[in-house]
N, CA, C and O atoms as a Maestro MAE file, in Angstrom:
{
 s_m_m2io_version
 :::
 2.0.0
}

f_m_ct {
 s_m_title
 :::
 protein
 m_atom[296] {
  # First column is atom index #
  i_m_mmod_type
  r_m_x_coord
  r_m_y_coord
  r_m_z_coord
  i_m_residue_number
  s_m_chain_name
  s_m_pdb_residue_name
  s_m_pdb_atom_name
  i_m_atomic_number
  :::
  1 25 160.032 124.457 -28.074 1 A "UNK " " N  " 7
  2 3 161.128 123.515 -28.023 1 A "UNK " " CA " 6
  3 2 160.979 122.612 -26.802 1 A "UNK " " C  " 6
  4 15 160.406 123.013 -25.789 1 A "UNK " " O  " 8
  5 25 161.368 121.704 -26.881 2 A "UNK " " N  " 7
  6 3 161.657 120.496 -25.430 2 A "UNK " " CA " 6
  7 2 162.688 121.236 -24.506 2 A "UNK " " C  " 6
  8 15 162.685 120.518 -23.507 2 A "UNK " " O  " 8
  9 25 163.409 122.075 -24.310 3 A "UNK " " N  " 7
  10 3 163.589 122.681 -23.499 3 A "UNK " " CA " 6
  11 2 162.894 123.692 -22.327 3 A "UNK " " C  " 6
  12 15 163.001 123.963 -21.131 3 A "UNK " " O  " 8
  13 25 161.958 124.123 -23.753 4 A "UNK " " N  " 7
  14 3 160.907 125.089 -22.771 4 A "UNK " " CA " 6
  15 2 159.741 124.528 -22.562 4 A "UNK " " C  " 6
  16 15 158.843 125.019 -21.877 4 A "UNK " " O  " 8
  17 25 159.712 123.703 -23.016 5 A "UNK " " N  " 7
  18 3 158.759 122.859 -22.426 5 A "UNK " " CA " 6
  19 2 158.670 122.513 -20.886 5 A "UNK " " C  " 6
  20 15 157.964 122.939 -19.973 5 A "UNK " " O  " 8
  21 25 159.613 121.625 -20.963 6 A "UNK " " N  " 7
  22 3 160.072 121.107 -19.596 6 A "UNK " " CA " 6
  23 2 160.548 122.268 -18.309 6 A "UNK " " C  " 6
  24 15 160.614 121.994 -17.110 6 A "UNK " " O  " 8
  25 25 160.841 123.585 -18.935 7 A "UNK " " N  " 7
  26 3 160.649 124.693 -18.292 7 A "UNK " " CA " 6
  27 2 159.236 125.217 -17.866 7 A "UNK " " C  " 6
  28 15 159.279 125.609 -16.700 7 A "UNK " " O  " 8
  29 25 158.340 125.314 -18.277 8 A "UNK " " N  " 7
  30 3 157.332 125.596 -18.082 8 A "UNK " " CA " 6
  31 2 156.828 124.614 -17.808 8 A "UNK " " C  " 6
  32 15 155.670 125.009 -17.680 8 A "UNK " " O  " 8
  33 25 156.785 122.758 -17.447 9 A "UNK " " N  " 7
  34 3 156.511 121.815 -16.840 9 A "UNK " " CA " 6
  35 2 156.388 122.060 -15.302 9 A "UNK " " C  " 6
  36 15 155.398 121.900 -14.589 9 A "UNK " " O  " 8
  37 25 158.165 122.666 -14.833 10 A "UNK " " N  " 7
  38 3 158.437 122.957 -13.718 10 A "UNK " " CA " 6
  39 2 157.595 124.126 -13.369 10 A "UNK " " C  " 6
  40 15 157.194 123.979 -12.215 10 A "UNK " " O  " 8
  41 25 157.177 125.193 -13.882 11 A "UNK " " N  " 7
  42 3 156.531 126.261 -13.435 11 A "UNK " " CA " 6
  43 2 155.441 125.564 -13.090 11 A "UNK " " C  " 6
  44 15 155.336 125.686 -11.869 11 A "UNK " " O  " 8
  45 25 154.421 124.782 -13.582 12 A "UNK " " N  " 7
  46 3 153.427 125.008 -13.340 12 A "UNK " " CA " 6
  47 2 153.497 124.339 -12.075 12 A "UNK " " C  " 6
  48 15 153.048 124.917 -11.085 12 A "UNK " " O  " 8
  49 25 154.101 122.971 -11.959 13 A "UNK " " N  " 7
  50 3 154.549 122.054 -10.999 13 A "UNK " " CA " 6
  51 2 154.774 122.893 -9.555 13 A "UNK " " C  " 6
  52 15 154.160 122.687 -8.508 13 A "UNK " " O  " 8
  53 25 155.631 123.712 -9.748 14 A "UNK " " N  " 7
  54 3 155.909 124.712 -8.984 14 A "UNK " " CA " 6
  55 2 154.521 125.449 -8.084 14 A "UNK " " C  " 6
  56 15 154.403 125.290 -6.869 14 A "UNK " " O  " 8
  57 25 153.638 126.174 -8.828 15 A "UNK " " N  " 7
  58 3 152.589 126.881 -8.512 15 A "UNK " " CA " 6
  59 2 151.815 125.701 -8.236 15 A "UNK " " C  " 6
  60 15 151.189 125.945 -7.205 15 A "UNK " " O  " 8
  61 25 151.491 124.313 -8.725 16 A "UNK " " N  " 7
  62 3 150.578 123.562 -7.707 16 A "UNK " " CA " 6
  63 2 151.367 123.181 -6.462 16 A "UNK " " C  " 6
  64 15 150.699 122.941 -5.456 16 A "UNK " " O  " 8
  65 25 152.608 123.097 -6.389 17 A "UNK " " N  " 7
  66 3 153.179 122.669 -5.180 17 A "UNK " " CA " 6
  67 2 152.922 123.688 -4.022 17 A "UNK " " C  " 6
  68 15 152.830 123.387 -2.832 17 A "UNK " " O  " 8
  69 25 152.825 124.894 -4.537 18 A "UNK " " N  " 7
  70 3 152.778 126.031 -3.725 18 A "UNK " " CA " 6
  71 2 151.338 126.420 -3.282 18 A "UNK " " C  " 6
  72 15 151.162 127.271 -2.411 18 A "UNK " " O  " 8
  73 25 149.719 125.408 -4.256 19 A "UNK " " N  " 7
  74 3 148.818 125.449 -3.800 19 A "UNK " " CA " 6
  75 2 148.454 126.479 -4.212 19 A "UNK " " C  " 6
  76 15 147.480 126.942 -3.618 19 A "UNK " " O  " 8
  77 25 149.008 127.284 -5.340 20 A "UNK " " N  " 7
  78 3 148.148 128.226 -5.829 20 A "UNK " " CA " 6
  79 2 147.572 127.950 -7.101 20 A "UNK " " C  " 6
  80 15 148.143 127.267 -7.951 20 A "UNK " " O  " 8
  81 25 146.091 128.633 -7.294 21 A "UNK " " N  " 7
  82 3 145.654 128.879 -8.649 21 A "UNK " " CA " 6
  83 2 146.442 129.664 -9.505 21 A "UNK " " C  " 6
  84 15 147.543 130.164 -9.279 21 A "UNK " " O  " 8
  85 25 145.654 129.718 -10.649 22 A "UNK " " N  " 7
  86 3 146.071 130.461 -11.885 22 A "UNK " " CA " 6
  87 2 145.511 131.704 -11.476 22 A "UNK " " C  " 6
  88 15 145.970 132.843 -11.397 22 A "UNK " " O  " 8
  89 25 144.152 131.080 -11.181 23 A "UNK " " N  " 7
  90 3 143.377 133.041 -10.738 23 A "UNK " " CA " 6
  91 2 144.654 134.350 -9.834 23 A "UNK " " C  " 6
  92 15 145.070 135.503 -9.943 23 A "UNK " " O  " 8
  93 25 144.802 133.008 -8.904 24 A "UNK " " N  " 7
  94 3 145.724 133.643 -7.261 24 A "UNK " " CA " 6
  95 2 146.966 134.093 -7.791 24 A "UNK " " C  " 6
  96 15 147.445 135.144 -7.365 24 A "UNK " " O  " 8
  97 25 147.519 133.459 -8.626 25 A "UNK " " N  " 7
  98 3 148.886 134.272 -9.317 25 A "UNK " " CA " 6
  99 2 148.806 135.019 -9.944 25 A "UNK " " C  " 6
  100 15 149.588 135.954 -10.113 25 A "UNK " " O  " 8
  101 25 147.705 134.769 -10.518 26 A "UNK " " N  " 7
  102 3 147.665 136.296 -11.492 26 A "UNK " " CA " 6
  103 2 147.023 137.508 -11.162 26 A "UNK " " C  " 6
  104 15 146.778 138.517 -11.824 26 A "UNK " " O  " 8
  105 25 146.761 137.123 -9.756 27 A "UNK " " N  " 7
  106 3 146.378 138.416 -8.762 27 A "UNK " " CA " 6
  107 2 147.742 139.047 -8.098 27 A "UNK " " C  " 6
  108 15 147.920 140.248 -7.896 27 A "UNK " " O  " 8
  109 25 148.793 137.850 -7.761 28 A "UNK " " N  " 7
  110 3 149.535 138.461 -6.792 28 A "UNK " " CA " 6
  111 2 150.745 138.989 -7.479 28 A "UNK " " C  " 6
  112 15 151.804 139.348 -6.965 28 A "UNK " " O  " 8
  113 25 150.232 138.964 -9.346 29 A "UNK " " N  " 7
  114 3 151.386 139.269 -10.187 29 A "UNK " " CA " 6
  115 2 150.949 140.425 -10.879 29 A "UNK " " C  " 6
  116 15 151.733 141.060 -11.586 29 A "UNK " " O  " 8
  117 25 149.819 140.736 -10.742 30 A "UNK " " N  " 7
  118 3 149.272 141.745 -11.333 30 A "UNK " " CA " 6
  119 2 148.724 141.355 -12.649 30 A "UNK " " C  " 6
  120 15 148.484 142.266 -13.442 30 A "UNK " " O  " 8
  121 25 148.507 140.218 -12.973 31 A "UNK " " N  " 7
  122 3 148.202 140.138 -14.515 31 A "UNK " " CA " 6
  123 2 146.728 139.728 -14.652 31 A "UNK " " C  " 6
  124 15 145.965 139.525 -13.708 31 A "UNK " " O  " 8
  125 25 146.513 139.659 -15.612 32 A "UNK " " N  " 7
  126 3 145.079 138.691 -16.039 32 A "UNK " " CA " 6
  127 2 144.996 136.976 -15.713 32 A "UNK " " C  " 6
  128 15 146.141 136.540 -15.832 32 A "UNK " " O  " 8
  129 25 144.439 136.337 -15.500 33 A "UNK " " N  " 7
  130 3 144.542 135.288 -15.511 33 A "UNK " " CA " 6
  131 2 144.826 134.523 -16.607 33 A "UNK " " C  " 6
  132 15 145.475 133.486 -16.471 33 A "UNK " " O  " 8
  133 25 144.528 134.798 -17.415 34 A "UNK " " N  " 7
  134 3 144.639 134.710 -19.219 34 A "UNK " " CA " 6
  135 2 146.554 134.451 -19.506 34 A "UNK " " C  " 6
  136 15 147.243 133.687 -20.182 34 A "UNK " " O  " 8
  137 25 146.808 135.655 -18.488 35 A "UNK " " N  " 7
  138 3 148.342 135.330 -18.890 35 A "UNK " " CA " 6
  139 2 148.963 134.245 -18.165 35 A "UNK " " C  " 6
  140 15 149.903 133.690 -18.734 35 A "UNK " " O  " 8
  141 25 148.623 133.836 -17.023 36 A "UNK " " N  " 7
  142 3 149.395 132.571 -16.657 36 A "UNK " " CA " 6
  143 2 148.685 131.453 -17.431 36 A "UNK " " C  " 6
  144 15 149.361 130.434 -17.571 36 A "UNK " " O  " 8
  145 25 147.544 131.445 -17.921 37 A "UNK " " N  " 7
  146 3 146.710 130.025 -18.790 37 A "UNK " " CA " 6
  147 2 147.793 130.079 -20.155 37 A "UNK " " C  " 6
  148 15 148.428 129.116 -20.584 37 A "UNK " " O  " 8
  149 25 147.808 131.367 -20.655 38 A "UNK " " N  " 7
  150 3 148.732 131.273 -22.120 38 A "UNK " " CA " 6
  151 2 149.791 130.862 -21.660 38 A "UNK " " C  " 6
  152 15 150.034 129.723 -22.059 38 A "UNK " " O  " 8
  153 25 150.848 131.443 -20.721 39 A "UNK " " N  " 7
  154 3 152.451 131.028 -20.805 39 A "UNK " " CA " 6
  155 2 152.822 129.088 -20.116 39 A "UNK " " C  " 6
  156 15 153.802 128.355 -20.242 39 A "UNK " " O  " 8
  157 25 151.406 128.903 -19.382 40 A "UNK " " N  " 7
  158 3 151.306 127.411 -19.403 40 A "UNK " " CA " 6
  159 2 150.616 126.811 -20.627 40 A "UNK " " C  " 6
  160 15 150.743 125.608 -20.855 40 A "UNK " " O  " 8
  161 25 150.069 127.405 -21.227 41 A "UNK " " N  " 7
  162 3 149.769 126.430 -22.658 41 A "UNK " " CA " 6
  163 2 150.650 126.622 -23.679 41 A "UNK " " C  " 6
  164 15 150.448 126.104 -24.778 41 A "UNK " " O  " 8
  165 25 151.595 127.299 -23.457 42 A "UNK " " N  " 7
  166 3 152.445 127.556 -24.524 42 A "UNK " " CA " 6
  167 2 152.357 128.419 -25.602 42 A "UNK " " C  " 6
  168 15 153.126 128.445 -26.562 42 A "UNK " " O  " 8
  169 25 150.937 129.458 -25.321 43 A "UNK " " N  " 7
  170 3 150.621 130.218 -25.947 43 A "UNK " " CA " 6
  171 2 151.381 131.663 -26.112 43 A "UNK " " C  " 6
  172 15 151.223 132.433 -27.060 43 A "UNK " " O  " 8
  173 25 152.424 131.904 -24.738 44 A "UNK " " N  " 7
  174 3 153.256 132.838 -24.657 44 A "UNK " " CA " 6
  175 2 154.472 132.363 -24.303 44 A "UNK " " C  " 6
  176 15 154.704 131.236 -23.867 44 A "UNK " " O  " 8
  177 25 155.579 133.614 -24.577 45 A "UNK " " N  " 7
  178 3 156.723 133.178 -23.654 45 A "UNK " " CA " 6
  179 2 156.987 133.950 -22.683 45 A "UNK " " C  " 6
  180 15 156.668 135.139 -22.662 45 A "UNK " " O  " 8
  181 25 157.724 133.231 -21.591 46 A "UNK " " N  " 7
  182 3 157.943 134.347 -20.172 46 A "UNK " " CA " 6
  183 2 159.106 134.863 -20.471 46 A "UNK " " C  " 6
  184 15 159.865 133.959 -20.821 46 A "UNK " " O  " 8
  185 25 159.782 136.261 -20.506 47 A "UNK " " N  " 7
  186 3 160.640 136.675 -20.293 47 A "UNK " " CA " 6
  187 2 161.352 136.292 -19.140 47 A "UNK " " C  " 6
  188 15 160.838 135.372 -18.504 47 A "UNK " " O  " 8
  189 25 162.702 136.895 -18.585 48 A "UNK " " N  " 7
  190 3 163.021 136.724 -17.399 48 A "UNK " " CA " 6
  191 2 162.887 137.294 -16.321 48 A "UNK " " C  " 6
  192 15 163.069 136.965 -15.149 48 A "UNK " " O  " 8
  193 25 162.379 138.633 -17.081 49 A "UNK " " N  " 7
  194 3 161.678 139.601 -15.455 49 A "UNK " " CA " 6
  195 2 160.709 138.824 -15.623 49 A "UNK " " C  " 6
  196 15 160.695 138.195 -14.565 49 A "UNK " " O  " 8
  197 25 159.933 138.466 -16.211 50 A "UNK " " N  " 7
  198 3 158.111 137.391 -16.028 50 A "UNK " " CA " 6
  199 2 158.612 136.520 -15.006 50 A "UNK " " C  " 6
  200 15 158.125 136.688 -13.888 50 A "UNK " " O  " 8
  201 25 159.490 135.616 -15.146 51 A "UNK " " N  " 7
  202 3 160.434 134.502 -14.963 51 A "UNK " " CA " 6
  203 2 160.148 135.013 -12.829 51 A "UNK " " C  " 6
  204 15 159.299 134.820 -11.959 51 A "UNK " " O  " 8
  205 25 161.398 135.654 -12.966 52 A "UNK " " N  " 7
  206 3 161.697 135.823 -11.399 52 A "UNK " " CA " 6
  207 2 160.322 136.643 -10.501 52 A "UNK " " C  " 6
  208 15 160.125 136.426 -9.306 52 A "UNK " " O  " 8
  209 25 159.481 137.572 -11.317 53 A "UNK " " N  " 7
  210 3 158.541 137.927 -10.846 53 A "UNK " " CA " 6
  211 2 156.929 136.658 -10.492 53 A "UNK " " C  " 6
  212 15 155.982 137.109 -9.848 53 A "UNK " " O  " 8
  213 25 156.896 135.303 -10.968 54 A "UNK " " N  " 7
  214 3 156.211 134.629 -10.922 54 A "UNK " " CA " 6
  215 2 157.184 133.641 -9.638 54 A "UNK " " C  " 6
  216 15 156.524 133.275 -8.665 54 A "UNK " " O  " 8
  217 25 158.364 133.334 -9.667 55 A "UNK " " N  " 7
  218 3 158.426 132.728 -8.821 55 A "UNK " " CA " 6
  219 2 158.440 133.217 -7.639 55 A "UNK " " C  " 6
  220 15 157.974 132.574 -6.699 55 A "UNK " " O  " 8
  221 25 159.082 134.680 -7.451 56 A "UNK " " N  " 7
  222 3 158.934 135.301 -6.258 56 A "UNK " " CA " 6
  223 2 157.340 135.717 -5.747 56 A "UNK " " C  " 6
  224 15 157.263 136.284 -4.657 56 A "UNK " " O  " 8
  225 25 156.400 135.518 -6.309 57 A "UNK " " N  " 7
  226 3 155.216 135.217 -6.312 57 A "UNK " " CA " 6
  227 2 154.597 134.193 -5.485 57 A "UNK " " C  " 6
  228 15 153.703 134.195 -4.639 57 A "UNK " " O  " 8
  229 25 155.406 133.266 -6.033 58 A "UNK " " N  " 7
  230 3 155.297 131.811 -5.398 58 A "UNK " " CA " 6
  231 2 156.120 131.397 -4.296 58 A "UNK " " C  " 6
  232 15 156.257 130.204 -4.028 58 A "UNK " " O  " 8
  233 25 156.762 132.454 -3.541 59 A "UNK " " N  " 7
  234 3 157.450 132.002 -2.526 59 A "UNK " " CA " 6
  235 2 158.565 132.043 -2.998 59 A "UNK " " C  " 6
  236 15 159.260 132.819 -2.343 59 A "UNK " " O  " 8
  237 25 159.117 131.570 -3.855 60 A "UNK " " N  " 7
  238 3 160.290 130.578 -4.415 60 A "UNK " " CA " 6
  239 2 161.642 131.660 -4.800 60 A "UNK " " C  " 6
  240 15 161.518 132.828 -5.169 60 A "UNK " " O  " 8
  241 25 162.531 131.149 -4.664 61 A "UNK " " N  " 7
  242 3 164.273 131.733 -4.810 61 A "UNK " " CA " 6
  243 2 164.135 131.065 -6.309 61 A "UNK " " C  " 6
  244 15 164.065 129.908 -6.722 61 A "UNK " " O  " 8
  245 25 164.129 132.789 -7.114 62 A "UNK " " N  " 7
  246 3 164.461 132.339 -8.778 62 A "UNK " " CA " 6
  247 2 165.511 131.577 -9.043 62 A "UNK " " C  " 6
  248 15 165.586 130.711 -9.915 62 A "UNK " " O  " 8
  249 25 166.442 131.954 -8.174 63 A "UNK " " N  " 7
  250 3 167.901 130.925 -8.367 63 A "UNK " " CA " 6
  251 2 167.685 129.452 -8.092 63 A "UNK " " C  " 6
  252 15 168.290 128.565 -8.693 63 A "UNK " " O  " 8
  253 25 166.868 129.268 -7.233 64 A "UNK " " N  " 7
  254 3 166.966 127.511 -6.780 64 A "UNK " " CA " 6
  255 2 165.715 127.301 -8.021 64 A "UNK " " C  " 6
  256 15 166.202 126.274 -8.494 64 A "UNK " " O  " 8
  257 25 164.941 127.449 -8.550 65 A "UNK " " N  " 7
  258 3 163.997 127.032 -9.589 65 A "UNK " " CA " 6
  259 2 164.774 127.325 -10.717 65 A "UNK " " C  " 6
  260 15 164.175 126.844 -11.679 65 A "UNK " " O  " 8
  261 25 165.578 127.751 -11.002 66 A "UNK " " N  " 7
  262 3 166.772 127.421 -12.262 66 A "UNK " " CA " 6
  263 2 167.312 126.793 -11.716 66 A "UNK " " C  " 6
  264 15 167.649 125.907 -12.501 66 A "UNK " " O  " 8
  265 25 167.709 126.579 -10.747 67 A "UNK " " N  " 7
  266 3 168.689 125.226 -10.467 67 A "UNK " " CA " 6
  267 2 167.791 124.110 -10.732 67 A "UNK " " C  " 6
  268 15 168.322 123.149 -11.289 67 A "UNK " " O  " 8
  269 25 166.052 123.981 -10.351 68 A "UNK " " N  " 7
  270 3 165.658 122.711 -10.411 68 A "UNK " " CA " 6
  271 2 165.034 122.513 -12.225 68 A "UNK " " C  " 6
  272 15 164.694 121.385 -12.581 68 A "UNK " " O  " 8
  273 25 164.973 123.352 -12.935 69 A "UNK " " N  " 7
  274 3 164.904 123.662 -14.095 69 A "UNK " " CA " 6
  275 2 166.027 123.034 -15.244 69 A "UNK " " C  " 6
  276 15 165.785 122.437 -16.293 69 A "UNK " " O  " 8
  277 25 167.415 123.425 -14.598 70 A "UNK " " N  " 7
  278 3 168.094 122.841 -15.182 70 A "UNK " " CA " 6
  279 2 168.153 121.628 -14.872 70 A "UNK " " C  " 6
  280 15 168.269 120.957 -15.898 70 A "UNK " " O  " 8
  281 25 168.116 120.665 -13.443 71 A "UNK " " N  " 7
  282 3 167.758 119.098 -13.499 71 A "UNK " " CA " 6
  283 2 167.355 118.660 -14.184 71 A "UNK " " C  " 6
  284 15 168.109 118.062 -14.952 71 A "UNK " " O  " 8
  285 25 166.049 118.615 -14.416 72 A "UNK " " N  " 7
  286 3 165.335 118.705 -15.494 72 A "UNK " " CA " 6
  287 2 165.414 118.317 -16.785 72 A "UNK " " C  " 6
  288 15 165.065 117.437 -17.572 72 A "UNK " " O  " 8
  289 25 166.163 119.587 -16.660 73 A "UNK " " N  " 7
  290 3 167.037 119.458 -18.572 73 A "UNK " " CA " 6
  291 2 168.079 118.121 -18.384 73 A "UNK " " C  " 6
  292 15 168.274 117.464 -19.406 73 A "UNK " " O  " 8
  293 25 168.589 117.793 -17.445 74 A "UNK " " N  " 7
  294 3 169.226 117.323 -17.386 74 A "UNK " " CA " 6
  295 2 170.950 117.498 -18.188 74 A "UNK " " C  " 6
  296 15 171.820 116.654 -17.973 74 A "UNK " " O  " 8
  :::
 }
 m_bond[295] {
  # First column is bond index #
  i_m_from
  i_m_to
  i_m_order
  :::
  1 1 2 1
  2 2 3 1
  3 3 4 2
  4 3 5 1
  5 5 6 1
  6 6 7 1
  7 7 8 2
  8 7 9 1
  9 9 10 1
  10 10 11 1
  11 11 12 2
  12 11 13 1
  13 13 14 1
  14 14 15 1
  15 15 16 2
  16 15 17 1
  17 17 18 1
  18 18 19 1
  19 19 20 2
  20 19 21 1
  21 21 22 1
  22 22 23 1
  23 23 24 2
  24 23 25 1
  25 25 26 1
  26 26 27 1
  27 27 28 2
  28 27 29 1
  29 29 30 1
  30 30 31 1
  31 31 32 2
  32 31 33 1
  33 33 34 1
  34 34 35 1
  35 35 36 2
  36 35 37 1
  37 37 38 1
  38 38 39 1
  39 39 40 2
  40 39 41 1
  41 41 42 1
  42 42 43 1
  43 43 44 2
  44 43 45 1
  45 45 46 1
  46 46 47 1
  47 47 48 2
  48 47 49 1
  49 49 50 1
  50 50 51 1
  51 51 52 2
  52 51 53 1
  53 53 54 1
  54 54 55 1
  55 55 56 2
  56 55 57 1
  57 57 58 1
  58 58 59 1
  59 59 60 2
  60 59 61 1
  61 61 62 1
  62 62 63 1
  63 63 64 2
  64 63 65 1
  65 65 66 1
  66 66 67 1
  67 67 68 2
  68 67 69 1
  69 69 70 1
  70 70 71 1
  71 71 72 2
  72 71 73 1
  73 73 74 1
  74 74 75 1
  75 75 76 2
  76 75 77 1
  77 77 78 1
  78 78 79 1
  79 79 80 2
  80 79 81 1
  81 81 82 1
  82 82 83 1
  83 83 84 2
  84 83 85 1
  85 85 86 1
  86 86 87 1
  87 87 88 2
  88 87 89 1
  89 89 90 1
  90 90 91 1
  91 91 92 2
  92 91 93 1
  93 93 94 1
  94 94 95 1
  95 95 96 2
  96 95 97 1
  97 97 98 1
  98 98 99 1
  99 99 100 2
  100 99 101 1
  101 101 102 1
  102 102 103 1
  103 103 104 2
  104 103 105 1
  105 105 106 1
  106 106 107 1
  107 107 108 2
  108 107 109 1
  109 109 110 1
  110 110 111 1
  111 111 112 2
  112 111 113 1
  113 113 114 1
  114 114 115 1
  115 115 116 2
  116 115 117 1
  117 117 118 1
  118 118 119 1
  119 119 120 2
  120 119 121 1
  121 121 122 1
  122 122 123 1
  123 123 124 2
  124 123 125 1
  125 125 126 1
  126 126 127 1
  127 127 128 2
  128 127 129 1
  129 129 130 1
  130 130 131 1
  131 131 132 2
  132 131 133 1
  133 133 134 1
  134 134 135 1
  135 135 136 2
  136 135 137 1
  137 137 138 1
  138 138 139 1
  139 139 140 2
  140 139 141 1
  141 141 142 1
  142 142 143 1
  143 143 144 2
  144 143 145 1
  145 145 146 1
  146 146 147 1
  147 147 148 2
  148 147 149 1
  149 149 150 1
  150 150 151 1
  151 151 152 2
  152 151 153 1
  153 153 154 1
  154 154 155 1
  155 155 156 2
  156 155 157 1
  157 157 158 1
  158 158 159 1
  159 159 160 2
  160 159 161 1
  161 161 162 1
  162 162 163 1
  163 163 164 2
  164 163 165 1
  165 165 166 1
  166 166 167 1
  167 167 168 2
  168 167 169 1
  169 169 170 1
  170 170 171 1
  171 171 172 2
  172 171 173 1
  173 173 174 1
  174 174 175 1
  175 175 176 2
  176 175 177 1
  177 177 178 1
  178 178 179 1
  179 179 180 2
  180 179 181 1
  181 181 182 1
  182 182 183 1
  183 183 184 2
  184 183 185 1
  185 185 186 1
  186 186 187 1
  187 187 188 2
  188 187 189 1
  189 189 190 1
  190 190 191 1
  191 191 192 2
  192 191 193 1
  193 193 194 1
  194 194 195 1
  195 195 196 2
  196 195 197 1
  197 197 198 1
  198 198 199 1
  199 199 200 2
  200 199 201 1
  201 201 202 1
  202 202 203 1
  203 203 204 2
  204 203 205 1
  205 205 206 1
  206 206 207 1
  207 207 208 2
  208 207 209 1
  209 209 210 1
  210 210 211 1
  211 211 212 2
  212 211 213 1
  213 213 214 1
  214 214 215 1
  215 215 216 2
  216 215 217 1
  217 217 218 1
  218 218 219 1
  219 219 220 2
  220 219 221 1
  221 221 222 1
  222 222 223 1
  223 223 224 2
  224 223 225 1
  225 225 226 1
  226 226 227 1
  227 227 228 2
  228 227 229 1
  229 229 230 1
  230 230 231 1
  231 231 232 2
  232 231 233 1
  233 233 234 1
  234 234 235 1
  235 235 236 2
  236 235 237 1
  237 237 238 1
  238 238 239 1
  239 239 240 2
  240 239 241 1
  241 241 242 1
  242 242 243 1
  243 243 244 2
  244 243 245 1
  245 245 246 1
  246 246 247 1
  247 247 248 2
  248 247 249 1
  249 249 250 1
  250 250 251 1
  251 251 252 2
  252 251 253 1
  253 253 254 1
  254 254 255 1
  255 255 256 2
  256 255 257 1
  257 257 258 1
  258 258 259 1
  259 259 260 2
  260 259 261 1
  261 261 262 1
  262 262 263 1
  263 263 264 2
  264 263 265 1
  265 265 266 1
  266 266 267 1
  267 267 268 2
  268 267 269 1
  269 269 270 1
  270 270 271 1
  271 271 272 2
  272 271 273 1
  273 273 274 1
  274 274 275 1
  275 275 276 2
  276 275 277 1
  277 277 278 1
  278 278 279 1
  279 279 280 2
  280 279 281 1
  281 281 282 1
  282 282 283 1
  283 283 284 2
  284 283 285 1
  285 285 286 1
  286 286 287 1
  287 287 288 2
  288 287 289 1
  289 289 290 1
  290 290 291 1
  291 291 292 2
  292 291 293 1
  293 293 294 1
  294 294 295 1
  295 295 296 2
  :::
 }
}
């Protein structure tokens, strides 16, 4: 959907802002790299533990990246 789209726009946006790879997150998340390439190609969906466990990954307050998520949406 164009909602999750633009949700997962911000994620990725997010993780280059933060200067990380796909490899590097999916080290510091425990996953394969495979899984952050699918849930940015749209090949998966993130749950919301996925959700807060990738941004807290990235530094980031899950709450303020739903806040900038919903901008977004406008």
């Amino acid at each position: 959907t164009k909602p999750y789209q633009a949700f997962i726009a911000v994620m990725v946006l997010a993780r280059k802002e933060a200067d990380v790879t796909q490899h590097e997150l999916a080290r510091r998340i425990k996953k394969p790299q495979s899984f952050v390439s699918k849930y940015e190609r749209f090949d998966r969906r993130l749950d919301v533990r996925e959700f807060i466990h990738i941004a807290r990954a990235l530094g980031l307050d899950p709450a303020k990246l739903l806040r900038r998520i919903d901008k977004t949406l406008g």
